[in-house]
LUMPAKOL-22245 format. One line per 10 residues: number of its first residue (from 1); their letters; for each residue x, y, z of C-alpha. Coordinates in nm, 3 decimals, padded with zeros to 5 digits. Example, Ala and Ser with C-alpha at 12.3 -4.5 7.8 and 13.67 -1.06 7.14 Angstrom:
1> AS> 01.230:-00.450:00.780 | 01.367:-00.106:00.714
//
This chain:
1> XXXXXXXXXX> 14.200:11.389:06.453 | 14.006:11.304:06.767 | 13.832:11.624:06.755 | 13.536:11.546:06.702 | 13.442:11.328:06.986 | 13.153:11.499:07.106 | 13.066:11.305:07.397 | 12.835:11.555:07.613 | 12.584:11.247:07.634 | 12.381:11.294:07.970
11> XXXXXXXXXX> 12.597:11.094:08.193 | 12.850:11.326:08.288 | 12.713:11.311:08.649 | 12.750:10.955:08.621 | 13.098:10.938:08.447 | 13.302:10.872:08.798 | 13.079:10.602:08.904 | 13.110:10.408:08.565 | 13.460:10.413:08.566 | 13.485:10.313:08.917
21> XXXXXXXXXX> 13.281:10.032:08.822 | 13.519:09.888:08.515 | 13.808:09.947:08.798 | 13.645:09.730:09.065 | 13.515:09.414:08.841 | 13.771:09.514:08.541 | 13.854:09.207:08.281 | 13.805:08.827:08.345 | 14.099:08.738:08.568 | 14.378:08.525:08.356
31> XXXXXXXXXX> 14.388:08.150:08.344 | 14.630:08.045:08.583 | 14.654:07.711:08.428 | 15.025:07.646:08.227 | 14.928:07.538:07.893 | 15.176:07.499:07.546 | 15.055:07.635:07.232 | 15.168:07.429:06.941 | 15.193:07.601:06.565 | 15.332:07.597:06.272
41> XXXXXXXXXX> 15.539:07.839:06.338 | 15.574:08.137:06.567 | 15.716:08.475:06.441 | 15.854:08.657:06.796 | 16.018:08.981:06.642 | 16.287:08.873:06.897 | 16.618:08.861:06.725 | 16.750:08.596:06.981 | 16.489:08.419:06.900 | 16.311:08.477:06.588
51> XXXXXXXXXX> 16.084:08.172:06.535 | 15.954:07.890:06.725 | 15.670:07.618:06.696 | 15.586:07.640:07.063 | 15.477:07.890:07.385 | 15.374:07.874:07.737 | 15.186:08.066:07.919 | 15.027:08.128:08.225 | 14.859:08.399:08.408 | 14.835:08.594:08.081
61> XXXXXXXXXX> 15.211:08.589:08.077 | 15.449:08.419:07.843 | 15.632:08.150:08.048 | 15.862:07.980:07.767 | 15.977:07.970:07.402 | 16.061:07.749:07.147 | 16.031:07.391:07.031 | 15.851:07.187:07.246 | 16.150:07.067:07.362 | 16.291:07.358:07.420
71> XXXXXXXXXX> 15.974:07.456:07.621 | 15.938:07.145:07.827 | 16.347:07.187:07.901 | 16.217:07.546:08.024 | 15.950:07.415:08.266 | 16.162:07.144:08.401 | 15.866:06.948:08.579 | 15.602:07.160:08.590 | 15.284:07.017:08.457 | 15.098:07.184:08.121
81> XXXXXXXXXX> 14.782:07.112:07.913 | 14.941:07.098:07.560 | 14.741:07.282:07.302 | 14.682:07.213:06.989 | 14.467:07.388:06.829 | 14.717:07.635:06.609 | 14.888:07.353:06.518 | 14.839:07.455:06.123 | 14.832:07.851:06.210 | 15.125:08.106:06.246
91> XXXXXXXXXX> 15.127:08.323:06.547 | 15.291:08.680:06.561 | 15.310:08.883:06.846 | 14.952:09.074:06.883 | 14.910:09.334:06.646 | 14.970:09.712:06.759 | 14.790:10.045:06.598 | 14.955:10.328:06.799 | 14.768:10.549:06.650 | 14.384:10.523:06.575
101> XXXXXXXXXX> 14.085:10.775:06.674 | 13.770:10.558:06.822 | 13.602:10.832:06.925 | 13.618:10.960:06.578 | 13.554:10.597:06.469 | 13.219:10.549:06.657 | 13.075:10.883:06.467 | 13.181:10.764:06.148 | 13.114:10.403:06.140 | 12.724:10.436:06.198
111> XXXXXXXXXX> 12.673:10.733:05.965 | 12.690:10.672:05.562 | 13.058:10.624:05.402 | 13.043:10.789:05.038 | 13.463:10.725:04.973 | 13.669:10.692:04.638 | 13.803:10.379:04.860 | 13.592:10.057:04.930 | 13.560:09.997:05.282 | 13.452:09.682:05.470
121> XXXXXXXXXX> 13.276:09.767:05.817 | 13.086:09.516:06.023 | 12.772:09.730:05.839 | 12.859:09.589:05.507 | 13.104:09.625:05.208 | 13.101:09.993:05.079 | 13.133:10.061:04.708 | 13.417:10.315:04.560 | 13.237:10.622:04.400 | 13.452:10.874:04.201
131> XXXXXXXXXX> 13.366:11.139:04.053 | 13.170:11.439:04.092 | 12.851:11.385:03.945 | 12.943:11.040:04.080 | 12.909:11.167:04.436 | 12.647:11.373:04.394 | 12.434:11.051:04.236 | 12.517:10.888:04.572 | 12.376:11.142:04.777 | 12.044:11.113:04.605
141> XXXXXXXXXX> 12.021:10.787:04.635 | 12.092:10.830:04.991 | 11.797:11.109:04.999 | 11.545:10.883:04.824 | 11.630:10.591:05.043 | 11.546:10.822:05.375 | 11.279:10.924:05.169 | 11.081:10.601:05.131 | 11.175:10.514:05.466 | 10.939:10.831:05.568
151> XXXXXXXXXX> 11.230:11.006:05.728 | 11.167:11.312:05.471 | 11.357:11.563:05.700 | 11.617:11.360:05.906 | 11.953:11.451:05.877 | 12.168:11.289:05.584 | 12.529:11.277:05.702 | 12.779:11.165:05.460 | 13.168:11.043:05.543 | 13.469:11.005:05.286
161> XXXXXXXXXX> 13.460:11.349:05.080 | 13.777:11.394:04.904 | 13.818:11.658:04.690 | 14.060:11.504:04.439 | 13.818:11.238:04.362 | 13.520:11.403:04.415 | 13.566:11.774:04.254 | 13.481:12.080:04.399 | 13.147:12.019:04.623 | 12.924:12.333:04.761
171> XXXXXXXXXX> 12.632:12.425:04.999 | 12.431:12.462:04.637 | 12.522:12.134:04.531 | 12.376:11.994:04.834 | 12.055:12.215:04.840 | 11.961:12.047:04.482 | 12.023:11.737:04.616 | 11.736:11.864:04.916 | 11.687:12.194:05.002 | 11.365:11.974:05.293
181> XXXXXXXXXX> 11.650:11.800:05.443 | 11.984:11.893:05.661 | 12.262:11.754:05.442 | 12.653:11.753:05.616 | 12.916:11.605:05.400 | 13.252:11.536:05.624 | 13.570:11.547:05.431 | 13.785:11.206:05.436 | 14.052:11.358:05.667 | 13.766:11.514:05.877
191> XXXXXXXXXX> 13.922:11.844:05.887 | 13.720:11.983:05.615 | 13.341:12.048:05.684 | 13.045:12.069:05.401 | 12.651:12.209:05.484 | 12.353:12.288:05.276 | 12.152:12.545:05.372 | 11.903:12.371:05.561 | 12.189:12.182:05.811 | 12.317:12.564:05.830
201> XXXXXXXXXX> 11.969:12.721:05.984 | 11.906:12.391:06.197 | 12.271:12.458:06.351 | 12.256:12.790:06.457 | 12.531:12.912:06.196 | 12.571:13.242:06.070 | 12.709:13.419:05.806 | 12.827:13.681:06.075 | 13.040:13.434:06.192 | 13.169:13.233:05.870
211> XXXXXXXXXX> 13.288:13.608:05.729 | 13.472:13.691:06.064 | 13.677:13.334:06.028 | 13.935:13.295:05.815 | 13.863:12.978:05.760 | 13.488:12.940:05.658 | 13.309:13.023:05.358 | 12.988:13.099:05.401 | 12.925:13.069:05.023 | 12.988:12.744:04.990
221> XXXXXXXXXX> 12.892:12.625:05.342 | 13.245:12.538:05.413 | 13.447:12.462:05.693 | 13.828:12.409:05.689 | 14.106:12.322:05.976 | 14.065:12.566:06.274 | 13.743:12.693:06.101 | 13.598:12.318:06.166 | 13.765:12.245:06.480 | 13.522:12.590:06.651
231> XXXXXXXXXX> 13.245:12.688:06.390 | 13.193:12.330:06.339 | 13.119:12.230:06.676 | 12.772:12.234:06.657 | 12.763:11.949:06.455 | 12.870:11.723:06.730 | 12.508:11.698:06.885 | 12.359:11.555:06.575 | 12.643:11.275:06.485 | 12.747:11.189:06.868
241> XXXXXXXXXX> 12.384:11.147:06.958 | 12.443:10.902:07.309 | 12.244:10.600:07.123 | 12.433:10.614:06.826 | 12.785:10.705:06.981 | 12.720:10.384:07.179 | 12.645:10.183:06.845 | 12.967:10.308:06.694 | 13.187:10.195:06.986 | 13.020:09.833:06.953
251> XXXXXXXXXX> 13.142:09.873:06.541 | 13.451:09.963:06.637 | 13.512:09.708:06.908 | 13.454:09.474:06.625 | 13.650:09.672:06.389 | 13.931:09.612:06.600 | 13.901:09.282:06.665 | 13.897:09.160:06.349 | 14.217:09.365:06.268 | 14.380:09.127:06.479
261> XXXXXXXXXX> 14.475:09.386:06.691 | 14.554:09.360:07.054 | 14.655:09.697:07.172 | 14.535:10.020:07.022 | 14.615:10.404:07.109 | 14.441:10.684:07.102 | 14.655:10.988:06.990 | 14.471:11.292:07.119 | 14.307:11.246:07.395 | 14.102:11.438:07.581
271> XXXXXXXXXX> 13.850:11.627:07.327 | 13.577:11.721:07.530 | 13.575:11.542:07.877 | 13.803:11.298:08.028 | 13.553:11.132:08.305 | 13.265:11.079:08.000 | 13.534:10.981:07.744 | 13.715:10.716:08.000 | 13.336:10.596:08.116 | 13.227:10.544:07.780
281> XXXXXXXXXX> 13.490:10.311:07.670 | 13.527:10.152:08.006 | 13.181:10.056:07.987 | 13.235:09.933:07.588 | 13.498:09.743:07.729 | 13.322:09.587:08.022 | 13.013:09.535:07.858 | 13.220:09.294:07.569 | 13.461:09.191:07.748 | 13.731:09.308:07.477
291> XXXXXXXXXX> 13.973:09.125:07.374 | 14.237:09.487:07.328 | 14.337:09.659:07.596 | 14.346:10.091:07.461 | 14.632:10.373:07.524 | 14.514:10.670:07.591 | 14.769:10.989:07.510 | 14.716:11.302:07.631 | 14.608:11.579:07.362 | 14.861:11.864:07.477
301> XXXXXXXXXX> 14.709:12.118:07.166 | 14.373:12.054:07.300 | 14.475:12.114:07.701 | 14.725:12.410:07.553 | 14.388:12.617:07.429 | 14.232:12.458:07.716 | 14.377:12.610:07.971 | 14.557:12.876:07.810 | 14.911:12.829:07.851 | 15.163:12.529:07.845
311> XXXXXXXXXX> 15.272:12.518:08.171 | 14.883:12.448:08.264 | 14.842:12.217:08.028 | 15.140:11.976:08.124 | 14.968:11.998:08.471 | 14.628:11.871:08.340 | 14.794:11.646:08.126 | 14.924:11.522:08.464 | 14.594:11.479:08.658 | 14.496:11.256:08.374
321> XXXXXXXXXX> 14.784:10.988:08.422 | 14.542:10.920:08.765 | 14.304:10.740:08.554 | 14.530:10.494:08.400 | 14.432:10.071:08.462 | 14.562:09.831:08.319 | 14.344:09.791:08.042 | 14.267:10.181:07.948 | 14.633:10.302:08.004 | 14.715:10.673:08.007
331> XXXXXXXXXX> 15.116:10.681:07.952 | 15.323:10.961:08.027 | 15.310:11.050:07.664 | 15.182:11.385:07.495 | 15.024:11.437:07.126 | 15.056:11.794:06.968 | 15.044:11.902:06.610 | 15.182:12.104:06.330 | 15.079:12.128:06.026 | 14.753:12.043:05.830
341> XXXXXXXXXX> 14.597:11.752:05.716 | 14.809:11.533:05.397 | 14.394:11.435:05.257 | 14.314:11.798:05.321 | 14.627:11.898:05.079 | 14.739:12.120:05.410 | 14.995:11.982:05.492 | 15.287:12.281:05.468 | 15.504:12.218:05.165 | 15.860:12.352:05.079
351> XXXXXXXXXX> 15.755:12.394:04.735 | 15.405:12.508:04.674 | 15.149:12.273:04.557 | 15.019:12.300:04.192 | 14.848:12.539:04.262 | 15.036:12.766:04.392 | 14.915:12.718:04.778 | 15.153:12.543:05.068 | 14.919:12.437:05.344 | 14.824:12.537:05.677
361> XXXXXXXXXX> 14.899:12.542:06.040 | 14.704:12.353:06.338 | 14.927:12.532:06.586 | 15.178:12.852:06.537 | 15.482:12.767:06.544 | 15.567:12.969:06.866 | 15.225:12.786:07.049 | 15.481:12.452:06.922 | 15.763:12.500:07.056 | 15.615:12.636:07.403
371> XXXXXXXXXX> 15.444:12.298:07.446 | 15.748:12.114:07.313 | 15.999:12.292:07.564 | 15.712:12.299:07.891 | 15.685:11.931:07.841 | 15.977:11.779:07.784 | 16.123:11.951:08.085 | 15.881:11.780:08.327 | 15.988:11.417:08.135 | 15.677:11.371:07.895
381> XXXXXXXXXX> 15.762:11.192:07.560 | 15.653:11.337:07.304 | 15.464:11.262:06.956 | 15.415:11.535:06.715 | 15.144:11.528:06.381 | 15.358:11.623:06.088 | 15.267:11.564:05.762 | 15.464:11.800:05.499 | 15.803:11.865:05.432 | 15.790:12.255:05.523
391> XXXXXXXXXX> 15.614:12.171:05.819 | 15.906:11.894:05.929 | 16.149:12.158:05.840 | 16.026:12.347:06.186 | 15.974:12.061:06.370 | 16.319:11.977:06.335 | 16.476:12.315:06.403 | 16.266:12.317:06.702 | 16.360:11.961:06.846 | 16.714:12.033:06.753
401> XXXXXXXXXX> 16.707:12.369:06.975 | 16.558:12.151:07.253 | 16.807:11.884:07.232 | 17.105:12.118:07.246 | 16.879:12.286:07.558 | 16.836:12.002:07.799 | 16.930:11.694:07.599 | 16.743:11.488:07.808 | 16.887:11.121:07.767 | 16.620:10.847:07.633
411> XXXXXXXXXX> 16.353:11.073:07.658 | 16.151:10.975:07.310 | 16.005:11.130:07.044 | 15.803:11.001:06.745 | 15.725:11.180:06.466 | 15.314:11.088:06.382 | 15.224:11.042:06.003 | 15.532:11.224:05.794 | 15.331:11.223:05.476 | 15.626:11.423:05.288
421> XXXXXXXXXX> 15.920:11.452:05.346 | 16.291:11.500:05.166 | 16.581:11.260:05.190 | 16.804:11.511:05.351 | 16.526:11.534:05.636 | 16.572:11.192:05.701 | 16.928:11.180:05.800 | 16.826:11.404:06.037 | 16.569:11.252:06.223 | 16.811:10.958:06.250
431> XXXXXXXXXX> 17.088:11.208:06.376 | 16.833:11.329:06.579 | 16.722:11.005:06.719 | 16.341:11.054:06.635 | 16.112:10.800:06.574 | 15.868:10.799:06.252 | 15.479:10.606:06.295 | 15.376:10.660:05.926 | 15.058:10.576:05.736 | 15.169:10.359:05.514
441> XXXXXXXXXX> 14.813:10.335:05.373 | 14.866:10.650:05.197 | 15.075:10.595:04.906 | 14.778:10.372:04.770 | 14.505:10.568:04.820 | 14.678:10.937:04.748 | 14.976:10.862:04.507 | 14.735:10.830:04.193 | 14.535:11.118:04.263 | 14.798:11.328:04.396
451> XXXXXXXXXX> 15.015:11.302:04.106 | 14.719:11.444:03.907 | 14.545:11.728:04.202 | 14.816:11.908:04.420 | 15.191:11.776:04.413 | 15.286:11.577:04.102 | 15.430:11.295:03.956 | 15.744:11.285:04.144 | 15.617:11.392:04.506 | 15.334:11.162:04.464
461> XXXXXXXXXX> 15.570:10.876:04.436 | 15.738:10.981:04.759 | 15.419:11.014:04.982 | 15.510:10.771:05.290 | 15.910:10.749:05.211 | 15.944:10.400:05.444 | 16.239:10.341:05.214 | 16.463:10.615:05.260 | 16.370:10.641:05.680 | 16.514:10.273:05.675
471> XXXXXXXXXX> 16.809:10.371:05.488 | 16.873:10.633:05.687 | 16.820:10.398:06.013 | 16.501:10.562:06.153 | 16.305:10.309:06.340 | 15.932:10.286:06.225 | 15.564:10.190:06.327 | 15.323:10.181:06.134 | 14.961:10.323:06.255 | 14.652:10.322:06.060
481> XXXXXXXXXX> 14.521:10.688:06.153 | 14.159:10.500:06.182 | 13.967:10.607:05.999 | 14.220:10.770:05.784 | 14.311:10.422:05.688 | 14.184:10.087:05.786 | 14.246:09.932:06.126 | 14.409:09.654:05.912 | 14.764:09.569:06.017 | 14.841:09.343:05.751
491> XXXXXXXXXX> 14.675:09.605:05.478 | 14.939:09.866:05.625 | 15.210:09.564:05.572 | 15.102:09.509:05.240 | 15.101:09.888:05.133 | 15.490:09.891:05.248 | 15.589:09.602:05.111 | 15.449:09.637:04.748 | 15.357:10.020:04.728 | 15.049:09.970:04.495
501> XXXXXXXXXX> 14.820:10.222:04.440 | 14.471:10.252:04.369 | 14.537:10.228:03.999 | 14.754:09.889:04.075 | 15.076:10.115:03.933 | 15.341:10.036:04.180 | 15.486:10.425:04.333 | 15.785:10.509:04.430 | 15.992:10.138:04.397 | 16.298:10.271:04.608
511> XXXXXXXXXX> 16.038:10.348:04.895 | 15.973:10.006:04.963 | 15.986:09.826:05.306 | 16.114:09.481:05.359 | 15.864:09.302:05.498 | 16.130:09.199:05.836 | 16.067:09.566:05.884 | 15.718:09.621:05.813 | 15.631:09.351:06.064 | 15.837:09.502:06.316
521> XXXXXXXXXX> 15.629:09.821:06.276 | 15.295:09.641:06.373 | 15.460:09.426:06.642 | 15.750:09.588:06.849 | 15.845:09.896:06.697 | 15.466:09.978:06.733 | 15.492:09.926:07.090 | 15.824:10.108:07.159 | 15.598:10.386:07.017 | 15.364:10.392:07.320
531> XXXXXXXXXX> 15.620:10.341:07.559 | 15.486:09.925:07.597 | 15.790:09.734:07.477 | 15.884:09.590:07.805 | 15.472:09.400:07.771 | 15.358:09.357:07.438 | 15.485:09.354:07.087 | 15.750:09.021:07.073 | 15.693:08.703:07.246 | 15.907:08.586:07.510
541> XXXXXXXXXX> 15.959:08.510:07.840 | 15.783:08.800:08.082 | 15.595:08.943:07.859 | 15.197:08.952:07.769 | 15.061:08.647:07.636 | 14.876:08.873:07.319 | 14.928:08.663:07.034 | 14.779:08.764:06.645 | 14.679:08.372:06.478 | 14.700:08.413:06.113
551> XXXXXXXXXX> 14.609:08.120:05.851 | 14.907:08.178:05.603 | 15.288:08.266:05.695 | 15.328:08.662:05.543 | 15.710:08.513:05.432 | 15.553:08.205:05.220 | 15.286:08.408:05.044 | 15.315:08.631:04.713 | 15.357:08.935:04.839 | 15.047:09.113:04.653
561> XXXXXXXXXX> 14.849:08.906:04.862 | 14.981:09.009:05.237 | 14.683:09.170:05.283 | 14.421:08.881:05.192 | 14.562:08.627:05.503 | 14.329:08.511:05.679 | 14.297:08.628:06.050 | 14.197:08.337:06.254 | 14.157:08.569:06.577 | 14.365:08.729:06.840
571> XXXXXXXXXX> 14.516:08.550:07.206 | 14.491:08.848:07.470 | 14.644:08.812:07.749 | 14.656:08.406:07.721 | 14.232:08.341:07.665 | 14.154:08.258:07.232 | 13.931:08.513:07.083 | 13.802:08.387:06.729 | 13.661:08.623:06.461 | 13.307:08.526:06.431
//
């Protein structure tokens, strides 16, 4: 994902100077004052420790743990304002998504969301619509709406397409819903691509150039995978217009927020430009004063066609760990990709799909393992998108060959999304020492449709197999793929936990997650992840004072209803930050 971030917005020239800017004047400086938090009770996802009532802090740092005796025992006779104000709350550490796509976020959120999913934005509550002639109702309500707003001709660009739900959707289903009108339909993974013929003229497109790509249909007006990702391009001046890329960074800051999420990472990163990327969220950042700090990792598949070889890209990759601050960090961590999208249905697949298809590639497998080898040899930790079994299948052969190569001792790598995958593959990512981040969103949205459209019954009940990867001993994080999922920890918790699906039938029972573990995966296993354990993701002494304040305690609540706690707010880096 990521791809999409078209962020040519005038400013280029400017790009250096507004990052220069957030570096000079940068966040409010911490309190220095030593104050004790009181609550109910503290979860710190550190074993020595595992729950306490009180914290201090100071300077944005954690300064003590425990009971308030403990903590006073701790400061011998320093003086502290006690705080009371979480006194009936429970703190966690602050939440982690190590995986989320704001650029793709801030062209989503402002555009319309047609999704067989409801989905709360700070625009509103969205209503599910499934269906075909479902869909297509929607999009002529959409039409008359611009209609009567005498906008007869602006564009109409629709999120959430999935073709499960939604049936098979083409460039003349759009033209009868306006032939006046441009009309682009993104798919709900965004790797799939929809135009009537109108959008197609206004864009430049040909059919010259749909018929020489193998994937593109000119018939239906379709874009798929690498057909998107270059024929597709065009589309990034209408929906990353500079005015309304700005408004969806200011939705997603909020977005964020009231996730209760602290620290977020971008997995792909560059897409177009790294000086107008960085300035753009540097100025988001400065302008709110956010209360998240973002991760930035290095997009090795897009530097790879980039430059043109992998050797080139590790040393762009490089140039970029330069721009790192403290609160837009740039790790020495690198993001490529296998196999296609698991909403796409391209995902590669042992056994075929229902259809007799197995999925696609986003890279060959010899581009793979040439940016696998070039950059673990110059130290870069690794995370690689896999989604289907077939496709895991060569990213473990491949790692394996590495390992027995240059073994490389506690260099990391996490496996992003693993959508699929078989129970023998999961002894050997844990022989293999590989971390998994997994969606665990997508058992509820996918399992019921899926077991219908594509793989079945049984290999619908296995999509996100948290289960087996704990039996096995694989250490997890959970990321929310926004906007593949929502940037809701707790949702992600919940979807582990109880495995419900859109249809409230509970899939695959044996793939459950205890919720110890599934709070470890938004808290500290998230931040191994990104390579921040040693700051963020358990409280104790040393590390960042980001704390998540929820109204309920996750182990005193029916477990159906993890998702519905409350989320008072977040504590970043020691200052409260209430949800409006």
């Amino acid at each position: 994902m990521g791809i999409w971030s078209r962020l040519v917005l005038g400013i280029a020239a400017g790009a250096t100077f507004l990052i220069a800017a957030w570096f000079a004047t940068g966040p409010p400086a911490p309190d220095d004052a030593l104050r004790v938090l009181l609550a109910r009770r503290i979860l710190t996802m550190n074993p020595d420790r595992p729950e306490a009532t009180a914290v201090a802090i100071a300077s944005g740092r954690i300064v003590a743990v425990g009971s308030l005796d403990d903590v006073r025992a701790a400061l011998e006779d320093r003086p502290f304002e006690l705080d009371s104000s979480f006194r009936d709350h429970v703190l966690l550490p602050g939440f982690i998504d190590p995986h989320i796509h704001p650029t793709l976020a801030a062209t989503i959120l402002p555009i319309e969301i047609v999704s067989a999913m409801e989905w709360t934005t700070p625009r509103g509550r969205t209503r599910a619509v499934r269906g075909r002639e479902a869909f297509l109702t929607r999009l002529r309500e959409l039409d008359v709406r611009l209609r009567d707003g005498g906008r007869p001709q602006a564009w109409l660009s629709v999120w959430g397409y999935h073709e499960p739900y939604h049936g098979v959707l083409s460039r003349r289903d759009l033209d009868a819903v306006s032939d006046s009108r441009p009309i682009f339909v993104w798919q709900r993974s965004v790797h799939e691509m929809i135009f009537n013929t109108r959008a197609l003229t206004e864009l430049g497109m040909t059919r010259e150039a749909f018929d020489a790509h193998p994937q593109a249909d000119w018939a239906r007006g379709h874009l798929w995978e690498a057909g998107a990702l270059s024929l597709g391009r065009p589309m990034t001046r209408v929906i990353a217009r500079p005015l309304t890329y700005r408004r969806g960074l200011s939705l997603m800051s909020e977005v964020i927020h009231r996730g209760g999420l602290t620290t977020v990472a971008e997995q792909g990163f560059p897409q177009v430009s790294a000086p107008a990327e960085l300035a753009m969220l540097a100025l988001e950042m400065h302008k709110r004063e956010t209360p998240y700090r973002f991760v930035l990792v290095p997009n090795a598949m897009f530097l790879y066609r980039q430059e043109g070889d992998a050797a080139k890209a590790e040393h762009a990759a490089g140039r970029l760990l330069g721009w790192s601050s403290d609160r837009i960090r740039i790790p020495r961590h690198a993001k490529y990709y296998a196999d296609g999208a698991i909403f796409s249905q391209l995902m590669q697949m042992s056994e075929p799909y229902l259809d007799g298809h197995h999925g696609e590639w986003l890279m060959k497998p010899d581009e793979q393992w040439s940016v696998l080898s070039t950059f673990w040899a110059k130290d870069w930790d690794l995370h690689i998108h896999v989604n289907g079994d077939a496709g895991l299948d060569l990213v473990l052969d491949q790692i394996e060959r590495l390992r027995d190569l240059d073994p490389r001792p506690g260099g990391r790598i996490v496996l992003e999304h693993y959508g699929y995958a078989r129970a023998d593959q999961h002894q050997r990512v844990a022989k293999l020492e590989i971390a998994v981040s997994n969606n665990a969103y997508y058992v509820h949205e996918l399992a019921p449709i899926y077991a219908q459209h594509g793989l079945g019954p049984e290999r619908a009940a296995a999509i996100s197999p948290l289960g087996g990867l704990a039996r096995a001993g694989v250490a997890i994080s959970f990321h929310s793929d926004f906007p593949m999922a929502p940037a809701e920890p707790l949702t992600l918790v919940w979807a582990a936990v109880n495995r419900i699906g859109s249809d409230g039938r509970v899939w695959g029972p044996d793939q459950r997650l205890a919720l110890d573990l599934a709070l470890r995966a938004v808290t500290i296993e998230a931040a191994w992840s990104i390579g921040m354990e040693d700051e963020i993701g358990s409280i104790r002494p040393g590390k960042r004072a980001d704390f998540t304040v929820l109204g309920a305690d996750p182990y005193e609540v029916e477990p159906k209803t993890i998702r519905d706690i409350e989320i008072w707010g977040t504590v970043f880096e020691g200052r409260p930050h209430p949800i409006p």
